[in-house]
BAKOLVO-928245 format. One line per field, with one value per residue (C-alpha): x, y, z; residue in three letters. Coordinates in steps of 0.5 Angstrom, whole numbers, plus 500, padded with zeros to 3 digits. Each point is the difference from the previous one (the first is absolute). Layout:
N
X (X, ...)
Y (Y, ...)
Z (Z, ...)
code (ALA, ...)
***
This chain:
199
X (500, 506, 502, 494, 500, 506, 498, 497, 505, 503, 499, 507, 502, 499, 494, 498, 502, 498, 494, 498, 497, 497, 496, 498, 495, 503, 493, 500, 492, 498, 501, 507, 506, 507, 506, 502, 505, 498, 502, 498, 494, 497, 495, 501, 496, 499, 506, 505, 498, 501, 507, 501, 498, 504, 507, 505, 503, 494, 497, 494, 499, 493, 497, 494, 496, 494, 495, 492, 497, 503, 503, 507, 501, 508, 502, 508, 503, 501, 508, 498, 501, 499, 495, 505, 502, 492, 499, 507, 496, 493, 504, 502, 494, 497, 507, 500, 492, 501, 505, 495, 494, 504, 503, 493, 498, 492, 498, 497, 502, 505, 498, 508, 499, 506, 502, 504, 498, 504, 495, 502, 507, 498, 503, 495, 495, 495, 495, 499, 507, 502, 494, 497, 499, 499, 498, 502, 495, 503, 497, 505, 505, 499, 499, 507, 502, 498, 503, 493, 501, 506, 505, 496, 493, 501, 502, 496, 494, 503, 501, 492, 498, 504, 496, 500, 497, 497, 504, 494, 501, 492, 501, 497, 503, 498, 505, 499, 508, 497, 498, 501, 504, 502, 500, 505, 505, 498, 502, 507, 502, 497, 505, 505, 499, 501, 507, 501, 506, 500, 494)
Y (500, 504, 501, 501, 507, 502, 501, 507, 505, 498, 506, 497, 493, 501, 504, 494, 495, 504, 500, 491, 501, 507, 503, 505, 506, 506, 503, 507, 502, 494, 503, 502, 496, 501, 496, 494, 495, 494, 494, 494, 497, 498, 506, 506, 507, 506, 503, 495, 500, 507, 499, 495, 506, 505, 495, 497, 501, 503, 503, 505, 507, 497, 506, 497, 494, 499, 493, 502, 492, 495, 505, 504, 507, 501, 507, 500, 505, 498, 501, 498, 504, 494, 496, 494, 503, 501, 492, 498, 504, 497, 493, 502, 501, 493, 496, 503, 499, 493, 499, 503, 495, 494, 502, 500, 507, 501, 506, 498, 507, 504, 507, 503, 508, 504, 506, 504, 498, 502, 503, 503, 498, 493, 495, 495, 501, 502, 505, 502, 498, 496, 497, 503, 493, 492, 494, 493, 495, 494, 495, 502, 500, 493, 498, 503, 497, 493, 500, 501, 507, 502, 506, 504, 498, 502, 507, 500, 499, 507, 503, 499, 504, 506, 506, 508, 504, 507, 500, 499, 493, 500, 494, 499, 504, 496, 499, 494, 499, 495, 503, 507, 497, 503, 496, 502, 500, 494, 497, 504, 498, 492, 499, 502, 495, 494, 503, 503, 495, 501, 504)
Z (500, 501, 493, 498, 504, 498, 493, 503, 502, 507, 505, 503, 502, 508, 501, 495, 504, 507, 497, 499, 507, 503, 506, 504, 499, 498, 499, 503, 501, 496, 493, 500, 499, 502, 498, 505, 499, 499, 505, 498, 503, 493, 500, 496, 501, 497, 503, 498, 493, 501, 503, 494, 495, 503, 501, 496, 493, 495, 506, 499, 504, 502, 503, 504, 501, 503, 501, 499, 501, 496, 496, 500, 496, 499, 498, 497, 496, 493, 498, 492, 495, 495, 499, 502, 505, 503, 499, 503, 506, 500, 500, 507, 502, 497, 503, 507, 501, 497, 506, 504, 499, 499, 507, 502, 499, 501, 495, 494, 495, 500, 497, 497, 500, 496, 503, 497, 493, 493, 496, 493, 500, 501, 495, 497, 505, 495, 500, 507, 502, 506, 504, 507, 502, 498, 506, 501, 503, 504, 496, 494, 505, 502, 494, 498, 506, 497, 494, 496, 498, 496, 503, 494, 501, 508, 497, 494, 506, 504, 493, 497, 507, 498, 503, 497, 505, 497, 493, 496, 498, 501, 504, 507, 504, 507, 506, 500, 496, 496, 493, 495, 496, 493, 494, 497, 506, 501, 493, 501, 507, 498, 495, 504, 506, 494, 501, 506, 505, 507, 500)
code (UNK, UNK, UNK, UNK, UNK, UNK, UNK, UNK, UNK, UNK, UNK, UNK, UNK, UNK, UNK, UNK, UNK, UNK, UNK, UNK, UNK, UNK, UNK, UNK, UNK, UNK, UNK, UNK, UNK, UNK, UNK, UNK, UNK, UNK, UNK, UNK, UNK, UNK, UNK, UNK, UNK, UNK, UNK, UNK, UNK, UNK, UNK, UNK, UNK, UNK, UNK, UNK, UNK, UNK, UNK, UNK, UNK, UNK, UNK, UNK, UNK, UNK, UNK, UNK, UNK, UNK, UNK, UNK, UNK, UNK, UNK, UNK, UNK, UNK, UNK, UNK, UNK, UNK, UNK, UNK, UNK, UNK, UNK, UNK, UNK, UNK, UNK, UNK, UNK, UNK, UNK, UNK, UNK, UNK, UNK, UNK, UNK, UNK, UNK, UNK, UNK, UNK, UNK, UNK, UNK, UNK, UNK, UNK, UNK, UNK, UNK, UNK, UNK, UNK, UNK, UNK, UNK, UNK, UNK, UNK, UNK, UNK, UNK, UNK, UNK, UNK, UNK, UNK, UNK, UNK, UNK, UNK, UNK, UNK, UNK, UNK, UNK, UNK, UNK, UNK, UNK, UNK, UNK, UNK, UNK, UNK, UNK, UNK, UNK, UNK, UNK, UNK, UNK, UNK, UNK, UNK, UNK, UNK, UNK, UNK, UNK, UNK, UNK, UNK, UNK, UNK, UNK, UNK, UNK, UNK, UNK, UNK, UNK, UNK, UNK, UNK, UNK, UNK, UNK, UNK, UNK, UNK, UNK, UNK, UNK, UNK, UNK, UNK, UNK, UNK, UNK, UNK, UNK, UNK, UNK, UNK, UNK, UNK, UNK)
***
């Protein structure tokens, strides 16, 4: 099961390996997440998803987290400035959250929000440039865990839930981080992860 995860982008050998077996609430108020060193006990949290995010070689600058019922919303600022670069950053998240859920994580989504998003200057990114947000569901993840979905499908499932929020893609606009997609960013951005290593 191992090799099949590190097709991802690895966040750094040792928050990887820290991160086989997890524990400890690091909610503060029941929604925010702050990172917390995993331990080993075989559970991962929110927080040490997010200490695995923030941690190692590849990390992201992940400015918040918070958990609202099965479901973890994670903002990080995007360094890309190309479309291959932006999907290396999206594999991350998939490769941490699937660590996370076969560590026995609970939540059911994870929601990816982009902060400090490149817009006109954005390379391959389509239309309306580098997505707001995109989301990956824990049955993705634990089929890619499984071996039943390829390092592509996984990405490509992410990819397809791509959101454009108020750029006039006439897409639904909902806070929801599950649709509002445009069609011509989609094409632009599904061809690319056919090629795309380490994302």
């Amino acid at each position: 099961m191992t090799s099949r995860r590190s097709v991802l982008a690895a966040t750094g050998s040792a928050a990887a390996a820290a991160l086989a077996g997890c524990t400890g609430d690091s909610s503060d108020g029941g929604n925010t997440v702050t990172a917390t060193e995993p331990d080993g006990d075989g559970t991962a949290t929110a927080g040490e998803l997010r200490w695995l995010l923030a941690h190692g070689d590849g990390a992201l600058d992940v400015r918040s987290m918070r958990v609202d019922g099965d479901r973890i919303d994670v903002t990080f600022a995007s360094d890309a400035d190309d479309l291959t670069a932006f999907l290396q950053e999206i594999g991350k998240v998939l490769n941490a959250y699937a660590r996370y859920v076969d560590s026995d994580g609970s939540a059911t989504r994870l929601v990816g929000h982009v902060a400090d998003r490149a817009t006109t200057d954005y390379t391959g990114g389509g239309e309306y440039g580098q997505a707001d947000r995109f989301h990956v569901e824990r049955e993705w993840a634990v089929r890619f865990n499984d071996g039943d979905l390829s390092k592509r499908e996984y990405l490509q499932k992410a990819l397809n839930t791509r959101a454009y929020v108020g750029r006039g893609t006439g897409g639904n606009e909902s806070t929801d981080g599950v649709t509002g997609t445009s069609a011509a960013a989609n094409d632009s951005e599904s061809s690319t992860a056919s090629t795309t290593e380490g994302a």
